[in-house]
N, C-alpha and C positions, 0 to 999 in steps of 0.2 A: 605692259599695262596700257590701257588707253586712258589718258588723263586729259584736264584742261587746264591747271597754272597750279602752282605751288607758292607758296606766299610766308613771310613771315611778318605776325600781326598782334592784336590780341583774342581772347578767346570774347566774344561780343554775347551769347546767350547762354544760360543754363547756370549747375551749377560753380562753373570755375570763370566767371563771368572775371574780365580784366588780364587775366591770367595771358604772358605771351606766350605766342604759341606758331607752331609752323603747322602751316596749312596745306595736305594734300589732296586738290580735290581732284578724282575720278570723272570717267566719262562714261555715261549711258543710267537711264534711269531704268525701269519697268510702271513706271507710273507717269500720267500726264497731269498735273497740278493748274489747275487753268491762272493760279496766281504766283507759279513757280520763278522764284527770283534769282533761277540761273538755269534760263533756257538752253544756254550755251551747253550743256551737261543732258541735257532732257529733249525736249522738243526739236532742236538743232546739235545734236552730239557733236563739239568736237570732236575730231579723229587722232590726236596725238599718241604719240609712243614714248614709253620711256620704259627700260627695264626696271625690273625692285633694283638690281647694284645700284643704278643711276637714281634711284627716288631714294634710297636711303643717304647715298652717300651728297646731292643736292641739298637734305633735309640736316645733315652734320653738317653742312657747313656754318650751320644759325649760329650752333652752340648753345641748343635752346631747347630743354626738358621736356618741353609738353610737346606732342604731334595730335594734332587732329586731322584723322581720316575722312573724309566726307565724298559727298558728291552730284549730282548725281547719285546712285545708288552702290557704294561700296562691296555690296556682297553679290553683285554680279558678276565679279571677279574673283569667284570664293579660292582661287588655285593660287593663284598672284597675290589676294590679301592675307589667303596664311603664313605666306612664305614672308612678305612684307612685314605685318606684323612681330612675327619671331625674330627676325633680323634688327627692327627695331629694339622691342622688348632686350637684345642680348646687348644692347649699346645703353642702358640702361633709360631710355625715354616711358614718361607717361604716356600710355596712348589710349588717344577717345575717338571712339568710333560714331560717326552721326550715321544713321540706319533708318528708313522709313519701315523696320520692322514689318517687311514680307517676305524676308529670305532668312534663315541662319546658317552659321557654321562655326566650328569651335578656332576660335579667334585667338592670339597674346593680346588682350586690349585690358585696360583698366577701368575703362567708362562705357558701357553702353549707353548711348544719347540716342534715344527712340523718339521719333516721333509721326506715329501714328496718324493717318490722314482722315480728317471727317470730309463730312457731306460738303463742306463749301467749298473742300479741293475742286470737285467735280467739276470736268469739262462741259459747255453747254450739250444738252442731250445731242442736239442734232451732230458733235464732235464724232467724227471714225474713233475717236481713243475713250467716248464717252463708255460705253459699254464695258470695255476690256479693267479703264480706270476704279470705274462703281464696285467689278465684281471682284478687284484682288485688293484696295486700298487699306484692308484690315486684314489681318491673320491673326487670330486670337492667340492658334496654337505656338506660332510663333513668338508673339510679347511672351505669352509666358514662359516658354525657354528662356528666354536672354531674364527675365525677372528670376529665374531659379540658378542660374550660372553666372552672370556679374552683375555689380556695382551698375544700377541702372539709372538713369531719369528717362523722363515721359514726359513729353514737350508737345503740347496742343497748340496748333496756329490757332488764333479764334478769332471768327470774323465779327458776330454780333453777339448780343446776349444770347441769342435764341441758339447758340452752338453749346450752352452750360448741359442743355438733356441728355444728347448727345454722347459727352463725358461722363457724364455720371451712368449713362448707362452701360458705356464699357468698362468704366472703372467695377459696376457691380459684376456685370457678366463674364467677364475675366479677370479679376481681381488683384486690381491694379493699387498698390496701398497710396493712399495720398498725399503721403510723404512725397513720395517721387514725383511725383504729377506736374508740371509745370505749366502756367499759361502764358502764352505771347501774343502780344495783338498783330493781327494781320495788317502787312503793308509796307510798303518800297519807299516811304519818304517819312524824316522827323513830325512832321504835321498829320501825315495820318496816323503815325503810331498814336501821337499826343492825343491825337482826338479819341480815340477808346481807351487809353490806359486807365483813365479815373474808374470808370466803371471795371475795367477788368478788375482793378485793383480789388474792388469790394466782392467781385464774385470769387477770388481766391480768400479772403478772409472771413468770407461765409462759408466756405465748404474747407478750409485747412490744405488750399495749394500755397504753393509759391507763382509766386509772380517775376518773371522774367523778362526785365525792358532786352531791346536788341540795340545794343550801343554801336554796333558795325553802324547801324543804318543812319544813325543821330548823327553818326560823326562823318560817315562820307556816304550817305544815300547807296547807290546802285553803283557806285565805282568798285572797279573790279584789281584784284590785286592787292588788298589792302583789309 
């Protein structure tokens, strides 16, 4: 598999928030996020190797139940992360898959963690990836697979208020229950988070989301490995 670091940490967003957890993150994305906060996986792929024996058995050395798959985009490896996955799953680990939901495949995972990209991902028009970005960052058909098959969440970066429409119009037009839904404020540093939470806070308690601080970032910013 092509990966970029493996890390044991805790779980910083969603619902197993605090939770430790070993972190496998993948390399290559299909999406260009113009505020994606691991280029290193995207925009600049690492190129590393590791086979599933060596990621599973790296990942048993924590001693540590939870595994988070992530990446970069996890299911661009759909051969390597079935295999990975069932290998884990038979060592008895939780496993949560983070998914920008525009691929699937039938996975051993226990959490689908979707998170669906709006309009503010979008690279500036004049971007080469602007085009390619705009026209696959949703697949409806796909959210609702992974909502009919696991245990999901639905995790919205959001930048301003004016990103609430937006949401609610995918939540109607694919039928997203609201339970799952989850908001995160966009941003690389404790200060910017701070400065939107108060309002996100209210726009998840008007419409029935949960609100998800990103405690990764509060507590070591953009440091990596951790």
């Amino acid at each position: 598999m092509k990966y970029s670091e493996l890390f044991h940490t805790i779980q910083g967003e969603g619902q197993l928030i605090g939770v430790p957890s070993v972190f496998f993150r993948t390399s290559y994305c299909n999406l260009r996020c113009t505020w994606c906060d691991t280029p290193y996986t995207s925009w600049q792929p690492e190129n590393k190797d590791i086979t599933v024996a060596e990621s599973v058995a790296a990942i048993a050395q924590f001693g540590c139940k939870h595994v988070v798959i992530t990446g970069g985009e996890p299911f661009i490896q759909t051969k390597e992360l079935i295999v990975l996955c069932r290998e884990l799953d038979k060592q008895g680990h939780h496993i949560t898959i983070e998914t920008n939901a525009t691929l699937f495949a039938k996975v051993a995972a226990h959490l689908i963690s979707m998170s669906p990209k709006l309009r503010n991902s979008n690279p500036p028009s004049e971007n080469r990836f602007y085009k390619r970005h705009e026209r696959g960052r949703i697949c409806p058909e796909v959210i609702r697979k992974f909502l009919d098959t696991y245990m999901c969440q639905v995790k919205f970066v959001v930048d301003t208020p004016d990103d609430l429409a937006e949401i609610q119009t995918l939540q109607a037009d694919i039928g997203i229950p609201a339970e799952t839904i989850m908001l995160m404020p966009q941003g690389k540093t404790s200060r910017v988070l701070n400065q939107k939470q108060e309002w996100l806070v209210e726009l998840c308690k008007e419409n029935g989301y949960r609100y998800s601080p990103r405690v990764h970032v509060d507590i070591w910013g953009e440091k990596r490995g951790v």
